[in-house]
N, C-alpha and C positions, 0 to 999 in steps of 0.2 A: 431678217429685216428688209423691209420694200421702200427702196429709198429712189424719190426723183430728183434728178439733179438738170437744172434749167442751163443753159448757155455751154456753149464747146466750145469756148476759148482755152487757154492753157490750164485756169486754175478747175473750172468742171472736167476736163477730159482728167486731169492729175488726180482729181480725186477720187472718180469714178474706176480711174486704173488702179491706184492704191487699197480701196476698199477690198477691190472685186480679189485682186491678189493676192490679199490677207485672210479676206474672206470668201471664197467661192462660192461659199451655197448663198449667198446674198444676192437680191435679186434689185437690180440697178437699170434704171431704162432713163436716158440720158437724149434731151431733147435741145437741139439746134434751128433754129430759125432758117441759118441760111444755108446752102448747097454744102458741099466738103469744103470743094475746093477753093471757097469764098473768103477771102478776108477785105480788109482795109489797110492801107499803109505799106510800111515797106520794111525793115529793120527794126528788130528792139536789142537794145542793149542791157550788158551786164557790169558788175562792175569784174576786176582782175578774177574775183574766185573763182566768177561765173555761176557753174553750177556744182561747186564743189562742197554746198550744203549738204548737197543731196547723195554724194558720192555713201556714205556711210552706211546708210537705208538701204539705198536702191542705185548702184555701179551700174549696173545693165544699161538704165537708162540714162547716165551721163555719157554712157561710152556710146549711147543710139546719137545723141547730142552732140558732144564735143567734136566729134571730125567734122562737124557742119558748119562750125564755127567760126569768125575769122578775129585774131586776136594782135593787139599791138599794145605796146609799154607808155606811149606819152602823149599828152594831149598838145595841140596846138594852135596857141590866137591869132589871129592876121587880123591887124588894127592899121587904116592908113599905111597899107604897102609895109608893113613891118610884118616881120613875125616872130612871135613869143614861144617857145616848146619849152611846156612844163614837162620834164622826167620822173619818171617811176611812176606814172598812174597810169595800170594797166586797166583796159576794158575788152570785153569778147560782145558779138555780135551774130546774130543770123537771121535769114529773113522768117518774119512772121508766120506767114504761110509751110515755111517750111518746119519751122517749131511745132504747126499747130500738125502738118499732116505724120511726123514722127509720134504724138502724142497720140493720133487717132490710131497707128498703127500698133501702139502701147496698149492701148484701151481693149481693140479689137481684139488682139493676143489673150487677152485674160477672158474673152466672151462677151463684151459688152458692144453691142451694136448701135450706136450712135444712130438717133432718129433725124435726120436733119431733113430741111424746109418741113419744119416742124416747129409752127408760133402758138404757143401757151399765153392765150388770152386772160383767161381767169385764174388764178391758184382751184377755183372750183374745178375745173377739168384733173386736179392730180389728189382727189379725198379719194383716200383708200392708202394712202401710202403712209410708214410709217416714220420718213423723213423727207423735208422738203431740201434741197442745199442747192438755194440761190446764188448761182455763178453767172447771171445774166448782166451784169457788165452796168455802164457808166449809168442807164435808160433804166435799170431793172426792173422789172414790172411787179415784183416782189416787194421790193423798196416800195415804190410809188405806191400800190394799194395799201400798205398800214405804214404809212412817213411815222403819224403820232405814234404808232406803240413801237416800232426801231427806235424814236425819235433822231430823226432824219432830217441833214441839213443840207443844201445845197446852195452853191454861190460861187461864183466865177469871177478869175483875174480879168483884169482890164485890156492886156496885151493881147492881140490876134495872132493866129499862127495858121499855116496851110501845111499840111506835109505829104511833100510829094520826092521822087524818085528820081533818081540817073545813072547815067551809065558809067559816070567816071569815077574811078576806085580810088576813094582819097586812103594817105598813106597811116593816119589814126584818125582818130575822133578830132575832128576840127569845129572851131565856131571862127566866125566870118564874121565882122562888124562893117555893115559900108554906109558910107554917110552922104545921102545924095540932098538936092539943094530943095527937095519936098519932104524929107524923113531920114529918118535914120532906120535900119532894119540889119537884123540878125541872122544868120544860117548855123546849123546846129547840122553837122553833114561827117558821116563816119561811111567806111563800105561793110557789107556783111554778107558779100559772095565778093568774090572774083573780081568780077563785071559789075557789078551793083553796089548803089550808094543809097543811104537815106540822106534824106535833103530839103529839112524842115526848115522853113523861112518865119520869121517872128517878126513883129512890129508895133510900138506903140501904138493906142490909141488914137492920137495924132498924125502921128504919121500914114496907118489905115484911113481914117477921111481926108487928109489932104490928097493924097491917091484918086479918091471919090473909088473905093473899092467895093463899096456897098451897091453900086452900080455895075459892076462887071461883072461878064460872065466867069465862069470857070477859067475861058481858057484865057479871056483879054488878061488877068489876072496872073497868069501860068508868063503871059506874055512878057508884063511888066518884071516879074520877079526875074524870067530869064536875062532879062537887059541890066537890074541892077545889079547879079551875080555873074556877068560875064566873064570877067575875069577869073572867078573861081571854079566856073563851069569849063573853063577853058574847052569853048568850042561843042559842049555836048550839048543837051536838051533836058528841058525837068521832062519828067515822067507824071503824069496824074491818075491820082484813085481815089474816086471822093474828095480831090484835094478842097474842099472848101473853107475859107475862114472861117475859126472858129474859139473862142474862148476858151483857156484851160477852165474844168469843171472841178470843182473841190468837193466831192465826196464826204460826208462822216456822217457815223451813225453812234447814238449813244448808247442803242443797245442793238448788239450782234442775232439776234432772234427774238422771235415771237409764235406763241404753239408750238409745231412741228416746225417750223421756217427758220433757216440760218443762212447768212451774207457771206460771204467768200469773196476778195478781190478786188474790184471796180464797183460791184455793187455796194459793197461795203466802205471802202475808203479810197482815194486817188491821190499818187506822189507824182508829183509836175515830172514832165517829161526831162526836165534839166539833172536831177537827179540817177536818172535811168532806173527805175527800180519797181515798176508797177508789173512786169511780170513775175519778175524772184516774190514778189509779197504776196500774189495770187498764190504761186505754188507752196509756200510756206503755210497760207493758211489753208490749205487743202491739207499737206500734214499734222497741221494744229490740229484741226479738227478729226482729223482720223485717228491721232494719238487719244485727243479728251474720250470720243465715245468707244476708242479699245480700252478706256481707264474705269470709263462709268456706265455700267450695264443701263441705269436709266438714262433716257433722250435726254428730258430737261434737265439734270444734275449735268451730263456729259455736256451741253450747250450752256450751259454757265461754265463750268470748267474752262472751256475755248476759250470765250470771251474773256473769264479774269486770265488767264496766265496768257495771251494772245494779244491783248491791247496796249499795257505798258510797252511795249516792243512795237510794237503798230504806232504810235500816240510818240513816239519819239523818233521815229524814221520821218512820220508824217511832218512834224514841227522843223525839222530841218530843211526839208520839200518846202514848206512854207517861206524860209529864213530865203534859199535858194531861189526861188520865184521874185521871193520880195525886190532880190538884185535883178533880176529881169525885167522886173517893172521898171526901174530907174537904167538901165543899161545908155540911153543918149545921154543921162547928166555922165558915166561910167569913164566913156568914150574920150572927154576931156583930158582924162590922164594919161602920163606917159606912158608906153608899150607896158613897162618893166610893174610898172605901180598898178596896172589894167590887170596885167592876170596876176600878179598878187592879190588883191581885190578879189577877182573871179575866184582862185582857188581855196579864198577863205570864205567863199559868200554865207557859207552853212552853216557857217560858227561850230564846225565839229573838225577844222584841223586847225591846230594851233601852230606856232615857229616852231615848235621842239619837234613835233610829227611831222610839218613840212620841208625842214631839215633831214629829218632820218630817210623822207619821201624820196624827196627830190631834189638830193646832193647840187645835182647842174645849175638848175635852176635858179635854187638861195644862194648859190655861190654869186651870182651873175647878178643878183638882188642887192646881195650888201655889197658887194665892191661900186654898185651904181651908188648905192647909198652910203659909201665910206667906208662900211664898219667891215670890220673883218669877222 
């Protein structure tokens, strides 16, 4: 089988190394836009398992992963000079670039040589192949030329966000609420080396044009955020990569193919960055897909198959993303409450942990919860 697979972000390089390694005589020619060593951003996260999905499959490449990783147990609020540490919610991290170049080096091992500064204008440039697997990310060019037959929706939250870099290693995954006398704005800031920190700033609506941000450059912008984060920057400097404002984008497709063409990832679906979870669902569905067409010798049987047993699981991670974001939206009405009642609030935003798993969670925390609140 001659299968192209568009975009070399996590979930095309993963799949393209899965294939090729189950199957060797399959002839896979895998096309990237940008240079190797090119990404955007700076950190993605996992939640506690990390990538312990995958350990069962495929050990090698957790064990290529996890030393790279940097892992802590609890998250924590700073609201008004206070701070909240929610216990037992573990998450791992590591930078993007360096996810993506273990994964090239995965790929390469099994024979497949990534074409990169290599843009696939038309689907017409790859007739002859006997599988398309769109892993081309938020933009997909795949998506965009048949919207109606995927039936393809796209629409974006209200809130802006920039996310840029630094140099100071915070001790977990922190969010930062600071309330200045033009906005209220958010920091969503974990480390995932050493020396490195991701350092995503968020903001209403509101708050973005009172700013008048629509007017600044890149860096006046870099400038402003450093002054309202000072204190949590304690003395370092953001870092900028593309940091421009920008809309989360809400992905969905109501169907996963069309022809030879199948969606994988960002081209297919998108779970807000509050969740941390749009890489592990890339790589999952690069295994969906590799399990359906090792199930079903034909394409289109095996591309239905994906999609039905793929989506219910997709279509419920997603709705949660949604529930989550939703409290993002409203974050300054949030802020009014006290420390104690702020990240209870945040840790339930999801509607998928209830008292009883918040309890088994995070003993410290509920303890410190109801004794504010009376009960034992």
């Amino acid at each position: 089988m001659r299968i192209a697979v568009i975009g070399g972000g996590p979930g095309g390089l993963y799949f393209a190394y899965l294939w090729k390694k189950r199957h060797p005589d399959a002839e896979i020619d895998l096309f990237e836009q940008n240079a190797a060593g090119a990404t955007w951003g700076f950190g993605v996260v996992f939640s506690e398992q990390a990538l312990e999905f995958l350990r069962a499959d495929d050990p090698d490449t957790v064990e290529a992963i996890a030393p790279q990783m940097e892992s802590w147990k609890n998250i924590t609020l700073n609201l008004r000079g206070e701070s909240v540490v929610i216990d037992g919610v573990g998450f791992s991290s590591i930078g993007r670039l360096k996810l993506l170049t273990i994964l090239q080096q995965r790929v390469r091992s099994v024979g497949v040589m990534p074409r990169f500064d290599t843009v696939i204008q038309s689907v017409d440039q790859l007739k002859g192949y006997d599988l398309i697997v769109a892993a081309d990310g938020l933009n997909s060019l795949v998506r965009r030329s048949f919207e109606t037959a995927f039936g393809a929706s796209v629409t974006h939250s209200t809130n802006k966000f920039a996310w840029y870099g630094t140099t100071k290693p915070y001790a977990t995954l922190s969010q930062t609420f600071v309330a200045t006398e033009r906005g209220n704005f958010n920091a969503h800031h974990y480390r995932y080396a050493k020396d490195m920190s991701t350092f995503l700033v968020e903001c209403d609506a509101a708050t973005w044009g009172s700013y008048g941000f629509a007017d600044k450059s890149i860096e006046e912008s870099q400038a402003i955020c450093e002054d309202v984060f000072a204190a949590t920057l304690g003395g370092h400097k953001l870092i900028s990569n593309k940091s421009v404002w920008r809309n989360f984008p809400w992905i969905w497709n109501e169907r996963w193919s069309h022809r030879n063409m199948v969606l994988i990832g960002d081209a297919l679906h998108s779970a807000h960055f509050s969740i941390g979870s749009g890489t592990r669902l890339a790589i999952e569905d690069a295994i969906a897909l590799t399990k359906a067409l090792e199930t079903d010798a034909d394409i289109a049987s095996a591309l239905a198959r994906y999609e039905s047993e793929r989506k219910p699981i997709v279509k419920k991670l997603v709705t949660a993303a949604r529930t989550s974001a939703d409290w993002y939206e409203h974050f300054p009405a949030h802020m009014a409450l006290g420390p104690l009642d702020f990240a209870y609030s945040y840790i339930t935003r999801s509607g998928r942990i209830d008292d009883a798993r918040l309890r088994a969670m995070s003993p410290a925390f509920m303890n410190s919860y109801a004794a504010a609140k009376g009960r034992s």
